[in-house]
C-alpha positions in Angstrom: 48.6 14.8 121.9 52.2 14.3 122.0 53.5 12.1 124.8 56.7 10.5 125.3 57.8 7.2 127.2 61.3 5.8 128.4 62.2 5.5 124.4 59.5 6.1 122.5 57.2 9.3 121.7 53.6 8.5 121.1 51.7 11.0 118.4 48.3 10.9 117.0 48.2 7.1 116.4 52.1 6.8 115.7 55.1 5.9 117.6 58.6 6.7 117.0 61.1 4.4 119.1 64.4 3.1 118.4 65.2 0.3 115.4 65.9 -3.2 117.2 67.2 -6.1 115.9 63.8 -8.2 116.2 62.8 -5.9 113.2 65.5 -7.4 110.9 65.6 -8.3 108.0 63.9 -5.2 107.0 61.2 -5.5 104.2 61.1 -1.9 104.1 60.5 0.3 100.6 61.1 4.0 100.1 61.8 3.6 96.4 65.0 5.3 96.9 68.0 2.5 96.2 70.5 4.4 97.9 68.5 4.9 100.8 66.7 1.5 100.7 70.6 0.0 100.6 71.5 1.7 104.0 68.1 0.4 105.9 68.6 -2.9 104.7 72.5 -3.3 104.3 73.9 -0.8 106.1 72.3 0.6 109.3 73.3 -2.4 111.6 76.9 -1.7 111.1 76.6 1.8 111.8 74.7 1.5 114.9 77.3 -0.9 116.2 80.0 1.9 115.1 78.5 4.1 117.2 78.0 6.4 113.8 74.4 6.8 113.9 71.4 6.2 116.1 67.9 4.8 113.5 64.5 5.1 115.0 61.2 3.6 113.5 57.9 4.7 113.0 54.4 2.8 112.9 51.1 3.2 113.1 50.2 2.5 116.9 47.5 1.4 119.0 47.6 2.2 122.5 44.4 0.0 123.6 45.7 -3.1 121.4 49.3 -2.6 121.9 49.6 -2.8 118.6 52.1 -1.7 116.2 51.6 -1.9 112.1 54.6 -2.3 109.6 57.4 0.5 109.7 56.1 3.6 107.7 59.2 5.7 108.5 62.7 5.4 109.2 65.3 7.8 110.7 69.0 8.2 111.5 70.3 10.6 113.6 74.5 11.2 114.0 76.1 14.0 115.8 77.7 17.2 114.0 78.4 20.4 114.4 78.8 23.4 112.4 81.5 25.9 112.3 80.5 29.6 113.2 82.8 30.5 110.2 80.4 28.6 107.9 77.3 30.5 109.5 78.3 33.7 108.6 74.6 34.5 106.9 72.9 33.5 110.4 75.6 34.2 113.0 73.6 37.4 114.6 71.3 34.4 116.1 73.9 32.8 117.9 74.9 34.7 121.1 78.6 34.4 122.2 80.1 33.1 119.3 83.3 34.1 120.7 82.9 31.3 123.0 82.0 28.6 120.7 83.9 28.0 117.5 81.3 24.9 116.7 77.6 25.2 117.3 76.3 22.0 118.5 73.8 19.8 116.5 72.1 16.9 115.5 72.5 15.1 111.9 69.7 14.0 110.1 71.6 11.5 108.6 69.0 9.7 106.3 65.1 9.9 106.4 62.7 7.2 104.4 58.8 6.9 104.3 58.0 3.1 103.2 56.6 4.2 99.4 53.2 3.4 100.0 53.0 5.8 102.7 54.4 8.8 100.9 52.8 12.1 100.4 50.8 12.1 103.0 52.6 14.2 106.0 54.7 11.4 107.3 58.0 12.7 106.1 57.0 16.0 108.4 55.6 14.2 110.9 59.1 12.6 111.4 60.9 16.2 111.6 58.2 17.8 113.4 58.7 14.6 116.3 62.6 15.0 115.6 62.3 18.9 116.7 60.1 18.2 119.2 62.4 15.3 120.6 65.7 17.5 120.5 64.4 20.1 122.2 62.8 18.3 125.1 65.2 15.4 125.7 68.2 17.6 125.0 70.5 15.9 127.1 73.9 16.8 125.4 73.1 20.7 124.3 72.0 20.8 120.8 71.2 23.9 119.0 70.6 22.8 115.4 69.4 20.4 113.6 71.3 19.7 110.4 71.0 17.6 107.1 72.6 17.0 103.1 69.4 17.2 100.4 69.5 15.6 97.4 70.0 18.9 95.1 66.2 18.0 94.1 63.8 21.2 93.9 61.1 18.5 95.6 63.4 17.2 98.4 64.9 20.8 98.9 61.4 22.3 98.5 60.0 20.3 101.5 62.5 20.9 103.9 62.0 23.9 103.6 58.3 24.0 104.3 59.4 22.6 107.3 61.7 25.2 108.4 65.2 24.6 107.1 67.3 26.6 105.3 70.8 26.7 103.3 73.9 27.6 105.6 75.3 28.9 102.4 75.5 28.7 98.6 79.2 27.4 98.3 77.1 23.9 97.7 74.4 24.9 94.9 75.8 23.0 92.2 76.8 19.3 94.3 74.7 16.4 94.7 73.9 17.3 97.9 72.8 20.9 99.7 73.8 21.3 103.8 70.6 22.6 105.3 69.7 23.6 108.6 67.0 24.4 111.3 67.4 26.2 114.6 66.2 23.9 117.3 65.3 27.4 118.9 62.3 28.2 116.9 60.3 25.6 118.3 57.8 25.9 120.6 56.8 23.2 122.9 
């Protein structure tokens, strides 16, 4: 059962709440140096900045209170995407006369600590990210939007969670602009 609290959305023994700076230094591991460099090095600065917003999850324990290490990290930034740019999905967004932008969330980097890896918690953390856009959608925010790694594994499971490729202009870069449309969730 999904509930949520002032900050902090409570699922099946997890919790999701924002990154605070009792949690620092950060011990965490995703096996990814790039990533692994931004949630140790960089994610403090960026915060302050104002550039991203990073929330944690843990294992959780209602009756203890209890919270276990950090088994998932995520950043979220604002974006938008141009309707231009959208040409392949445009007939789902009504009155695109009206907006030139469509309004969304960045998923600006996503980590599971390695030991916890392959077991659902990388979906868990975009299933609770839909959920949480589309209940606590306090700005308007339409899609939710990321950069892959140009990986067939990292593409492939974004995809089995619903996103998909604005376009092909990007199938050959480091990095692929996905998206999903905050729309097709239920709640």
């Amino acid at each position: 059962m999904l509930t949520q609290q002032r900050n902090r959305i409570l699922y099946e023994g997890f919790a999701l709440e924002p990154l605070t700076e009792q949690q620092f230094p950060l011990t965490f591991d995703c096996g990814d140096s790039d990533l692994n460099d931004f949630f140790r090095n960089d994610v403090r600065d960026h915060e302050r900045q104002l550039f991203t917003k990073t929330y944690c999850l843990y294992g959780y324990d209602a009756e203890m209170a209890g919270k276990s290490p950090i088994v998932g990290l995520i950043s979220y930034s604002n974006d938008s995407v141009r309707i231009k740019d959208f040409r392949d999905h445009e007939e789902e967004i009504p009155e695109k006369k009206r907006y030139p932008n469509i309004p969304a969330v960045k998923i600006a980097r996503l980590a599971v600590q390695q030991d916890f890896q392959h077991l659902g918690i990388g979906s868990l953390l975009l299933n609770l990210t839909k959920v949480f856009f589309v209940t606590n959608n306090r700005t308007g925010c339409r899609l939710l939007t990321l950069d892959a790694y140009n990986d067939s594994r990292v593409l492939s499971f974004y995809m089995r969670s619903g996103f998909q490729f604005i376009h092909d202009k990007d199938r050959h870069k480091r990095n692929r602009i996905m998206f999903y449309d905050l729309n097709r969730t239920p709640v």
